[in-house]
C-alpha positions in Angstrom: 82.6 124.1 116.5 80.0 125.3 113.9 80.1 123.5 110.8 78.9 123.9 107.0 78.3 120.3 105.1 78.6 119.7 101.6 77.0 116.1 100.7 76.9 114.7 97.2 74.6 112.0 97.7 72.5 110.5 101.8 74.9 108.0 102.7 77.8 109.9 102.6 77.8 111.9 105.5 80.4 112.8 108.0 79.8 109.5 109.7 81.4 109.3 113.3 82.1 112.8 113.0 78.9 113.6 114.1 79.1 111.7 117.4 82.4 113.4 118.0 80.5 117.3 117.1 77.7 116.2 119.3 79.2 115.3 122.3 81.5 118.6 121.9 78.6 120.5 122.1 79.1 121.7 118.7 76.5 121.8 115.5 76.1 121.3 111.5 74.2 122.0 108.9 74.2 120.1 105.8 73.4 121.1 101.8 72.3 118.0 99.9 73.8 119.6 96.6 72.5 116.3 94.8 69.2 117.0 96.1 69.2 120.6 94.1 69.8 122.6 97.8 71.8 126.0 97.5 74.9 126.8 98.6 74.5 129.7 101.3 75.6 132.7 99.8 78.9 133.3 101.6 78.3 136.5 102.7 79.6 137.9 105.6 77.2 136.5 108.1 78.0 132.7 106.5 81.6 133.5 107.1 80.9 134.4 110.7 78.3 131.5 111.7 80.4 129.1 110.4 84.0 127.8 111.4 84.6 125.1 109.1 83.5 123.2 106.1 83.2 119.8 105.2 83.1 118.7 102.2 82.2 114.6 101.7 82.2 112.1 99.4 79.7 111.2 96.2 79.9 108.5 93.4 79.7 111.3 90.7 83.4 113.0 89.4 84.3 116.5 89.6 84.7 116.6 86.0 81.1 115.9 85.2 79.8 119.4 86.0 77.4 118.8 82.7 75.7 115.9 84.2 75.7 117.3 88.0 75.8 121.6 87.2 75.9 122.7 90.6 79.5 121.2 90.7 80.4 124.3 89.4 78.8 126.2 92.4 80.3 124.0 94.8 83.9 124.8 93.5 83.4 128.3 93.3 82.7 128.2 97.1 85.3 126.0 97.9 87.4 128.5 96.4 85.7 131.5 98.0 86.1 129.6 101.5 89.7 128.8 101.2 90.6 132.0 100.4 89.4 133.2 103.2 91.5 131.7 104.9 88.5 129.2 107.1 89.1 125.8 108.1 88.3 123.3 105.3 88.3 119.5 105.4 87.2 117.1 102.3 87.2 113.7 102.1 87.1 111.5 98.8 85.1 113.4 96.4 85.9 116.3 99.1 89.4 116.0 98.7 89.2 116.0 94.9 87.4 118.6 94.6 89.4 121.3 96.9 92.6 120.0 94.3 90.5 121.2 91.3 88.9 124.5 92.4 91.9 126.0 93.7 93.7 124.4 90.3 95.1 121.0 90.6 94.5 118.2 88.4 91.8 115.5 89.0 90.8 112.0 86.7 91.1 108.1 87.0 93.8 107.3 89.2 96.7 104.6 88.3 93.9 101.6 89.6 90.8 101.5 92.1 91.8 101.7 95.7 88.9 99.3 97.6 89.5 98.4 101.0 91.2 98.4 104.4 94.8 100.0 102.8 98.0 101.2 103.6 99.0 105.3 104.0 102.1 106.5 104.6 102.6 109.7 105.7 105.7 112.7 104.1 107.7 114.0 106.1 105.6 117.1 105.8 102.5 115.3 106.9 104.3 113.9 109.6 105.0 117.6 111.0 101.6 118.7 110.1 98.9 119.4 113.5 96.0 118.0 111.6 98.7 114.3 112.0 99.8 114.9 115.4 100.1 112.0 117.4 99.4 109.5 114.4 101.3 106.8 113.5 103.6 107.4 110.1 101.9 104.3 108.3 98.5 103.3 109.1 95.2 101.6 107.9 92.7 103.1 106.2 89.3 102.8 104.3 89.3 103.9 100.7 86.5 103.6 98.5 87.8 105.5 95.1 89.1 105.5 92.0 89.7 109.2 90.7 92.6 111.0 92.2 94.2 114.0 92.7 96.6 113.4 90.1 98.6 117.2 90.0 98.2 119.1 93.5 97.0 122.7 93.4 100.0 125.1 93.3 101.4 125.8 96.5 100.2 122.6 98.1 101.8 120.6 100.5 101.6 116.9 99.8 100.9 115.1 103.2 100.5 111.3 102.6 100.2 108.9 99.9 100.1 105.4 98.5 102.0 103.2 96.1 99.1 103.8 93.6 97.7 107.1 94.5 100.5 109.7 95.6 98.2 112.4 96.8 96.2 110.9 100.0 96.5 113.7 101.7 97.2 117.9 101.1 97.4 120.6 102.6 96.6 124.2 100.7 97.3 127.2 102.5 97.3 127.0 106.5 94.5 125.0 106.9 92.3 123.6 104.5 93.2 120.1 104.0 91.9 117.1 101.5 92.0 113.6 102.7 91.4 110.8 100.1 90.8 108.2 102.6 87.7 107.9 104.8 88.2 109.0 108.0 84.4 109.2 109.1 83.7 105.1 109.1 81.2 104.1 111.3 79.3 100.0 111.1 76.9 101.4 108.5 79.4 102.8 106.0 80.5 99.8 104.1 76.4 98.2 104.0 75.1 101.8 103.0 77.3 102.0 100.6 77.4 98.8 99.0 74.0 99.8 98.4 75.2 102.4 95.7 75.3 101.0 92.2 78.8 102.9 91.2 80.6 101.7 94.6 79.3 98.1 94.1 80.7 97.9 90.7 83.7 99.1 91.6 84.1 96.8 94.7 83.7 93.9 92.6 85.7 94.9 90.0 88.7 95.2 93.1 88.1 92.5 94.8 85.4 89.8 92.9 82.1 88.5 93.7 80.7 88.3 96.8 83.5 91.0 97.8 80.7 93.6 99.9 80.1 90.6 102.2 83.7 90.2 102.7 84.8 94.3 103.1 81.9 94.7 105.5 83.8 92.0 107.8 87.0 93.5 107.1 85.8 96.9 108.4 84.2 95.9 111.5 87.4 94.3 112.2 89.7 97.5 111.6 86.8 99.5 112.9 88.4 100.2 117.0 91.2 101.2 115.3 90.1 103.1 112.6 87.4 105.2 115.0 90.1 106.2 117.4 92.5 107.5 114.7 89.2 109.6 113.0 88.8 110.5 116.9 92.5 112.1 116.8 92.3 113.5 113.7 88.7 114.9 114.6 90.3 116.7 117.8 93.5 118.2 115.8 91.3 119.5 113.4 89.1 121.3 116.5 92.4 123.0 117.4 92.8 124.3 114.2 90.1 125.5 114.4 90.1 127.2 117.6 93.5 128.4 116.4 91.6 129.8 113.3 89.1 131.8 115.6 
């Protein structure tokens, strides 16, 4: 598997992921949009060297295309890819950003989501390949607090939480959004802490001293979190071999 990454800011990159790519055999190259790279033109030959693309997370918002102009880029190819019909998968910012290109509706959510939460998947999600052999309700690491708050048109809403009812979407047959992290690895939650937007808005969740305290709370879920990104990481590979 051949894959394109779109990374808003170092630290968020796809995390286990790679481990999983690598010892597939497979490759990636990244585009550090916040550090002014382009986006590849998606020309034919992009289309054809590339099976999927990931899309991570970042502390910016997909609204602030003023402060951070190459948002704009980064939608249209979003769109461009989709429509294609190629494999997509974002995560966080990722996610939110696939629901506002292709014309969903993005801002604050209800509250911050901070920690090692509850997801519960629909019915559809339960049926959906990129789920298989998941549990219905399980544990996961968010770190947000936009959200899809209106899916694109056409979307199929595959999982959700009591304050944020988009966790997961499908648009067409198979580029997917996931608001949850599924790429976790023992650096995440220390990397990230380091970022002044995530620290704020982990203390604001869960108080002072709260990094300390998530950090031990992830190595804890961690087994279980990294076999779950391991499933998900293999469903998606059959999509995408399906996709071929």
């Amino acid at each position: 598997m051949r894959v394109l990454v779109f990374q808003h800011i170092g630290v968020e990159h796809p995390g286990i992921f790679r481990e999983f790519l690598t010892a597939d055999g497979g490759s990636w190259d990244a585009v550090e949009l916040d550090a002014g790279e382009a986006i590849p033109s998606f020309a034919g030959p992009v289309f054809d060297k590339y099976d999927a693309l990931w899309v991570m997370g970042g502390p910016m918002d997909v609204w602030q295309e003023r402060e951070h102009p190459w948002l704009v880029a980064e939608k249209q190819a979003i769109r461009d890819w989709v429509s294609a019909g190629k494999p997509f998968l974002g995560v966080c910012l990722g996610h939110q950003l696939l629901g506002d290109a292709l014309g969903g509706r993005v801002g604050p959510g209800a509250a911050p989501e901070v920690g090692i939460l509850t997801v519960e998947m629909t019915e559809a999600g339960r049926a959906d390949p990129l789920f298989a052999g998941l549990p219905a309700t399980k544990r996961c690491l968010q770190w947000h607090g936009a959200a899809v708050l209106e899916p694109p048109p056409g979307a199929l809403v595959l999982a959700g939480s009591p304050i944020c009812p988009v966790q997961a979407m499908r648009v067409g047959p198979c580029a997917y959004g996931l608001q949850y992290h599924v790429e976790a690895t023992a650096d995440t939650v220390p990397e990230w802490g380091c970022v002044p937007e995530y620290e704020s808005a982990l203390e604001a969740v869960q108080g002072p001293g709260a990094l300390a305290r998530f950090r031990a709370e992830t190595e804890r879920h961690l087994p279980t979190l990294n076999a779950a990104a391991r499933r998900l990481y293999d469903n998606f590979a059959s999509i995408v071999r399906a996709n071929r």
